[in-house]
Structures are given as structure tokens and as C-alpha cells.
C-alpha positions as CSV (number, residue, x, y, z in Angstrom):
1,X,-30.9,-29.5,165.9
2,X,-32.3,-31.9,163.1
3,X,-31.0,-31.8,159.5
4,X,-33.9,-32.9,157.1
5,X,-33.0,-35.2,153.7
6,X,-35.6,-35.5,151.1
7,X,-34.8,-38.3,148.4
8,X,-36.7,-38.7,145.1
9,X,-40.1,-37.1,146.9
10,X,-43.3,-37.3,144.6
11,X,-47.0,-36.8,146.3
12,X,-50.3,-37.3,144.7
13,X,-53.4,-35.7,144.7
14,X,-56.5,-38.1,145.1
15,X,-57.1,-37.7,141.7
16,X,-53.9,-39.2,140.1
17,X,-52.1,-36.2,139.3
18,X,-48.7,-35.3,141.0
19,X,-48.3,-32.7,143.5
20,X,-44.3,-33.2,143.8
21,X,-43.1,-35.2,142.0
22,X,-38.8,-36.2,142.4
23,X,-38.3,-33.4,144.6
24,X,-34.5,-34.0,146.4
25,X,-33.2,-31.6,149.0
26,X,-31.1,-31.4,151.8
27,X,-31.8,-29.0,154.6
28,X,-28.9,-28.9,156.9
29,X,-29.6,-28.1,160.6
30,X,-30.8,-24.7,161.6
31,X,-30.9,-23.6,157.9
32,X,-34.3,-21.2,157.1
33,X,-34.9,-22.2,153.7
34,X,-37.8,-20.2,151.8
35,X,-39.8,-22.0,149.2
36,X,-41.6,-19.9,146.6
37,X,-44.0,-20.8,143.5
38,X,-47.5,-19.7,142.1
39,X,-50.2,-21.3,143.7
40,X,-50.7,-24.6,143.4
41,X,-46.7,-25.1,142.7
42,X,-46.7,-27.6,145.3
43,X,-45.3,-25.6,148.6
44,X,-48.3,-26.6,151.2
45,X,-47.7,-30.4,149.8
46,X,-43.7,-30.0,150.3
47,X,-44.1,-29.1,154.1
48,X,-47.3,-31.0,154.7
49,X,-44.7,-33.7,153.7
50,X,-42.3,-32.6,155.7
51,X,-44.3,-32.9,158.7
52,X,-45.2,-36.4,157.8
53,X,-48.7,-35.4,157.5
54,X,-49.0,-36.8,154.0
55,X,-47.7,-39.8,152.6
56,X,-45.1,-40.1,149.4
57,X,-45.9,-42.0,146.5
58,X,-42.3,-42.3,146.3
59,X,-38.9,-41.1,147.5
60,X,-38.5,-40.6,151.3
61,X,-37.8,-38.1,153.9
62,X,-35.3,-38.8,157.0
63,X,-34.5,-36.5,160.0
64,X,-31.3,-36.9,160.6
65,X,-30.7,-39.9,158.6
66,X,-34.0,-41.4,160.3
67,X,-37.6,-42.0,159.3
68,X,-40.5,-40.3,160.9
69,X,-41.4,-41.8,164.3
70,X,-43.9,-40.7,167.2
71,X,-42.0,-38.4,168.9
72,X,-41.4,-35.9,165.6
73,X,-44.4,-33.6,166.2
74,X,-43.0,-32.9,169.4
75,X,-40.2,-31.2,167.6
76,X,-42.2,-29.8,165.0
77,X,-43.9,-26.0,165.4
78,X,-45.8,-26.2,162.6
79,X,-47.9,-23.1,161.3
80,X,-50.7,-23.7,159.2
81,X,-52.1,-21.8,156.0
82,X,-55.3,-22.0,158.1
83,X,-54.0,-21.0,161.2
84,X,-55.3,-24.1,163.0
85,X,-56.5,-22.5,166.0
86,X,-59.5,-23.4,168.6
87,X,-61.7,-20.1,167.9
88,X,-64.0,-20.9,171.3
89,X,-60.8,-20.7,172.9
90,X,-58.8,-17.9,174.1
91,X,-55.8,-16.5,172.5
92,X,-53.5,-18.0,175.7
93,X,-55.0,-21.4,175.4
94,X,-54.1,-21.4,172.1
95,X,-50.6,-20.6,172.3
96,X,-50.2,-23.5,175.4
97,X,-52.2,-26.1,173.7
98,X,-48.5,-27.5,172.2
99,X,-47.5,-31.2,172.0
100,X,-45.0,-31.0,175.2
101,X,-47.3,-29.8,177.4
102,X,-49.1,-32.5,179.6
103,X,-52.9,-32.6,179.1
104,X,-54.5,-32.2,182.3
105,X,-52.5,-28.4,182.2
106,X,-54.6,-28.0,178.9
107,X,-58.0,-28.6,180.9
108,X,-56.8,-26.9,184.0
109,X,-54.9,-24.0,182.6
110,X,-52.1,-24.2,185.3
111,X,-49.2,-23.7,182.9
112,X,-45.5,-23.5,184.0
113,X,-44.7,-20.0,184.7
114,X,-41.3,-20.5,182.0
115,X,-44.1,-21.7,180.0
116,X,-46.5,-18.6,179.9
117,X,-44.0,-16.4,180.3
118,X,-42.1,-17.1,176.6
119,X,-45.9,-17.1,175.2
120,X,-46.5,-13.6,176.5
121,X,-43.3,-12.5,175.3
122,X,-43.6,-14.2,171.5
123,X,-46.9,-12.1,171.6
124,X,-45.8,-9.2,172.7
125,X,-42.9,-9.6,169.6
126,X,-46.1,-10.3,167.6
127,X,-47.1,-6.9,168.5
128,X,-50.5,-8.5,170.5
129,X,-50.6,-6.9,174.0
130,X,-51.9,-8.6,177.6
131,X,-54.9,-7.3,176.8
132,X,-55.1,-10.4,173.8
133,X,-54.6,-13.5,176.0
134,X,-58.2,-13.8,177.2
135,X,-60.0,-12.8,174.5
136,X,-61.1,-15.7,172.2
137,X,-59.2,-16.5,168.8
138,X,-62.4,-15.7,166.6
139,X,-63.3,-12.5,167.8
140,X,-59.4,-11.7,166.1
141,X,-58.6,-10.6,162.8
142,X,-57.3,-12.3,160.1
143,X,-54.0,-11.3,160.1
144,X,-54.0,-11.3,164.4
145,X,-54.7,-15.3,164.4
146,X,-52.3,-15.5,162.1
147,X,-49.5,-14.3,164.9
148,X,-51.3,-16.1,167.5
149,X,-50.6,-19.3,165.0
150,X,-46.6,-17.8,164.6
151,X,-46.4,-17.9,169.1
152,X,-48.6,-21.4,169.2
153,X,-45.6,-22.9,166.8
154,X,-42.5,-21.2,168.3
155,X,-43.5,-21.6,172.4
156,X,-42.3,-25.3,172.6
157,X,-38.9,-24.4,171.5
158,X,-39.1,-26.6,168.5
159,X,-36.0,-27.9,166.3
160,X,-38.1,-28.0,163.3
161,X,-40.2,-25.0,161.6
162,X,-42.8,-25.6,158.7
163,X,-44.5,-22.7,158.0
164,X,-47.3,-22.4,155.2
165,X,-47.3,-18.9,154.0
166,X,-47.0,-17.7,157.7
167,X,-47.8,-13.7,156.7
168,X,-50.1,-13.7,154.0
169,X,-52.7,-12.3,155.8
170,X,-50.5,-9.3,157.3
171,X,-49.4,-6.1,155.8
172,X,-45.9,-5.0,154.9
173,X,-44.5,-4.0,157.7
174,X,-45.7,-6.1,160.0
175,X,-44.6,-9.2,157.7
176,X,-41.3,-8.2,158.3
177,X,-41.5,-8.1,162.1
178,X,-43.5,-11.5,162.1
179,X,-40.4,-12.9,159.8
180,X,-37.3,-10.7,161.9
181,X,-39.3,-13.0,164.8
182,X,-39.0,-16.2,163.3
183,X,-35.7,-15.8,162.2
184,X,-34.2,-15.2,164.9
185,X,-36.1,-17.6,167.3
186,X,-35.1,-20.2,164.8
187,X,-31.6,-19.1,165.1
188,X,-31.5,-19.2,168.8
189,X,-32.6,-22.8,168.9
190,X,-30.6,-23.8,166.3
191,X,-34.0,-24.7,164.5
192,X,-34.0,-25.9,160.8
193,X,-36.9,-23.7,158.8
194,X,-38.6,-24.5,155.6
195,X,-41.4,-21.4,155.2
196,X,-43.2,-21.0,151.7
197,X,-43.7,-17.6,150.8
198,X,-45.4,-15.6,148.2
199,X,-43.2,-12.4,148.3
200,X,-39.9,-12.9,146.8
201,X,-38.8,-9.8,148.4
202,X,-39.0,-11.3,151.6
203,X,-37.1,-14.5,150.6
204,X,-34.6,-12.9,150.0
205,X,-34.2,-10.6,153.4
206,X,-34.9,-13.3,155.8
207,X,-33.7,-16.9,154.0
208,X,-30.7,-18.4,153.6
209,X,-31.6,-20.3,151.1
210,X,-34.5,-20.3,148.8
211,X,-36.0,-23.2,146.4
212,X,-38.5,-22.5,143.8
213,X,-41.6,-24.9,142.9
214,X,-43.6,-24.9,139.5
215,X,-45.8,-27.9,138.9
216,X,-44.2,-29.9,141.5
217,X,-40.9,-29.6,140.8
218,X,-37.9,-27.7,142.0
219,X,-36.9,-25.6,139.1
220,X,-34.2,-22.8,141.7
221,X,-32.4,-24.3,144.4
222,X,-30.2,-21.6,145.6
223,X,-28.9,-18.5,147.3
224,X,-30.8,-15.5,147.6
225,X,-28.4,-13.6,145.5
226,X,-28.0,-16.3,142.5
227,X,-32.2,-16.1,142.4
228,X,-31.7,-12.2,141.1
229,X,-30.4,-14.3,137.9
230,X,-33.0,-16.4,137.2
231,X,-36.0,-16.0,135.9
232,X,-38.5,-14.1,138.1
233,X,-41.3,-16.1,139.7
234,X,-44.6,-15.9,138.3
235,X,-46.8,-13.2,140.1
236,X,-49.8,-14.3,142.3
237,X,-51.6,-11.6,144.4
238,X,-50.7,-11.1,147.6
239,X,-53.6,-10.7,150.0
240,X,-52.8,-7.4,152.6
241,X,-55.3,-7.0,155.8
């Protein structure tokens, strides 16, 4: 279990302009904290930083009380807006190609039975059957390689979740499964979650706590019943496939 502590955080864009900019939050351990804004509010930067893939201009970020070292990524199930996946490969590779997992079982594909077993199950929670493993990740949909990305993160058992809009791509009801998923994975590891989300609806069924971002800047930091008294978030479209 990792608390994360984020002190005085800005980011900047190439350009000059801020992305965040004195963002401070605390994320106890094994919290799922939702973070929702209009595009371009600054949630891909927030856990982008979070995964100390971008550096601050200022502030910090500590993981329990520490700065970022080498072994944080293997901690980290991290889900992409992109999905980040290897379309030549197949749908199991995919899911197995995680940080803990010694490299010559990447190239050899002789994966611990524990190992494939929890990545066949995560799938199958997914709603993507046996007959999904060998097929490769671009011949999926959208929305499919989207819950191949949601079992790549989760397999490792990690104590950190960032997730980048992780169901923008799926429709209602299978949003809610992908979340119900998460959620409780998270909770049975004890894993700390920061997930931006479009759909306010869904912050407020599956967080704990939920922070809102406009221009960089928290402007809600709060429970999902005190956000029903605050001003709504501004509507963006939300993509359905």
C-alpha cells in the first residue's frame, strides 16, 4: 500500500503555458480518487505526473514520504488514454508483457501458471472470452483494447492505479463493469487509485473521493456527495462504441 503526497505541483507545456499549476493533494493508501474536468483541464498531466513520467516545474510528489526511484513502475498499473498496447501482438502477450515479469518469459511466452491464470480471469471480468488471447490487439475494437489495457495494468498486482479515462471508448453498461472491476481489484490489494473520468455519474458510484480540474487547477476536492453542491462540471461529449 503506497500513500501518494503531491505538494505545490505545476507542469508546463513546451510552449510556456501551465498545465497544473499548485496542484496539492494527499491520496492516502488504497483511496480511488476520481478526477474530472473538460478536456484539456489538466487530468492526463496530473497522472502522467503521478507516474513520474513528466517532470514538475515546481512542487513535488513523494510516495510514501519518498521521491520517485527505479523500482516505482513496478508498482505502477498504469492505463493509458491510448491504450499502449503492441497491436502485432496477441491479446495474452499483451496482458503478460508487465514490469515484474522477467524478459526472456516475454520472448519465450512460458509465463507462470498464477501468472496466466489471474490474466485469463481479469479478461474474462472484462467480458473477453478464451477465444481473445491469441488473437492480435489490432484486429480488436476500440472499446476491446481498451479492457485488454484495464487486465495489462491490474495482472501485476500493483499498489498504485493511474488510469487515463480508462472507459471512454465503452458503452454504458459495460463502463460500469470495467469500473465495479477496478474497484474492487484495487480494494483487494489495498491499491491507491487516481482515474480521470469524463462522466460524473460514474465518479460518483465508484470513487471515494473525487477532485475537479479547470485550467490546471483544483477547483472541488471532495466527497461524492458534497460535489452534488457544487457547481456542475462543464459538459464534454462522451464518445460510446
Amino acid at each position: 500500500m503506497i500513500d501518494i503526497g503531491i505538494a505545490g505541483l505545476g507542469v508546463r507545456h513546451a510552449g510556456g503555458d501551465a498545465a497544473l499549476a499548485d496542484v496539492t493533494l494527499h491520496l492516502p493508501a488504497g483511496q480511488f480518487c476520481a478526477v474530472l474536468g473538460a478536456s484539456g483541464a489538466g487530468k492526463s498531466t496530473l497522472l502522467r505526473a503521478a507516474a513520474a513520467l513528466v517532470d514538475a516545474s515546481e512542487g513535488r510528489i513523494l510516495y510514501d514520504g519518498r521521491a520517485a526511484d527505479r523500482a516505482l513502475p513496478r508498482r505502477i498499473g498504469l492505463i493509458p488514454q491510448d491504450f499502449g498496447l503492441c497491436g502485432r501482438a496477441s491479446v495474452a502477450q499483451n496482458v503478460m508483457a508487465v514490469a515484474d515479469i522477467a524478459s526472456w518469459r516475454r520472448f519465450t511466452g512460458l509465463y507462470p501458471h498464477p501468472d496466466r491464470d489471474r490474466a485469463a480471469r481479469l479478461l474474462a471480468g472484462l467480458g473477453l472470452d478464451e477465444t481473445h488471447l491469441g488473437r492480435r490487439a489490432d484486429s480488436l475494437s476500440g472499446g476491446q483494447q481498451q479492457r485488454v489495457a484495464v487486465a495489462r495494468a491490474l495482472v501485476h498486482r500493483p499498489a498504485i492505479i493511474l488510469a487515463d479515462e480508462p472507459v471512454a471508448s465503452l458503452d454504458p453498461a459495460t463502463s460500469e463493469a470495467t469500473l465495479a472491476l477496478l474497484r474492487d481489484e484495487a480494494r483487494s490489494l489495498g491499491a491507491t487509485v487516481l482515474c480521470s473520468l469524463h462522466q460524473p455519474a460514474l465518479a460518483r458510484q465508484f470513487a471515494d473521493r473525487i477532485v475537479m480540474l479547470d485550467a490546471g487547477r483544483v477547483v472541488f476536492d471532495g466527497t461524492p456527495a458534497a460535489l452534488d453542491g457544487h457547481a456542475a462540471p462543464p459538459r464534454v461529449r462522451v464518445v460510446a462504441r
